[in-house]
C-alpha positions, 0 to 999 in steps of 0.5 A: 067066710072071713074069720079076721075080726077087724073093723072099719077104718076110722082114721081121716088120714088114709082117706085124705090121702087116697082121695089126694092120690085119685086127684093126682091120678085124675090130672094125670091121666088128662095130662097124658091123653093132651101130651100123647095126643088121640093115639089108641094105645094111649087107652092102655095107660088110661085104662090102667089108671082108671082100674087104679082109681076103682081099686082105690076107691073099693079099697079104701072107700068101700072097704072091699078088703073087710067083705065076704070073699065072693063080694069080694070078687064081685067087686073085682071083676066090676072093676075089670068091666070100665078099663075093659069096655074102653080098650074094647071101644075104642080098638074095635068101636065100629064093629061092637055097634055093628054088633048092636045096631038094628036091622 
């Protein structure tokens, strides 16, 4: 168990910014998919970003940072899941549905 007694943030400023910084992330990543075109590694960088922004949002919406360690990790590894089942559908797509698909 954590033994830091620090509370939540109450402050407008960092969340202005964090919400301003997913935003500029949000173009970004759009710009970048419409420059690079359909290319499977440009997943990569997309994914990246898209684990940024949870990382964000955990951080300074949820306050991942202030819970119980375990929760804390809980939280990290649902991060990892998005990013993951990207890459993971959009490199090997037709043999996941393989996987799935009735027979």
């Amino acid at each position: 168990m954590r033994t830091d007694s620090s509370t939540p943030s109450t402050a407008l400023l960092p969340l202005s910014l964090a919400w301003l910084f997913l935003v500029v992330m949000t173009v970004f990543s759009l710009w970048l998919v419409r420059w690079l075109g359909p290319a499977s590694w440009v997943q990569l960088p997309v994914a990246a970003i898209i684990w940024l922004k949870g990382w964000v949002v955990a951080r300074y919406f949820i306050e991942s940072h202030q819970t119980h360690p375990f929760i804390a990790w809980v939280i990290r590894i649902f991060l990892l899941g998005v990013p993951l089942a990207l890459v993971l559908t959009t490199w090997f797509g037709p043999q996941l549905a393989g996987l799935t698909a009735a027979r």
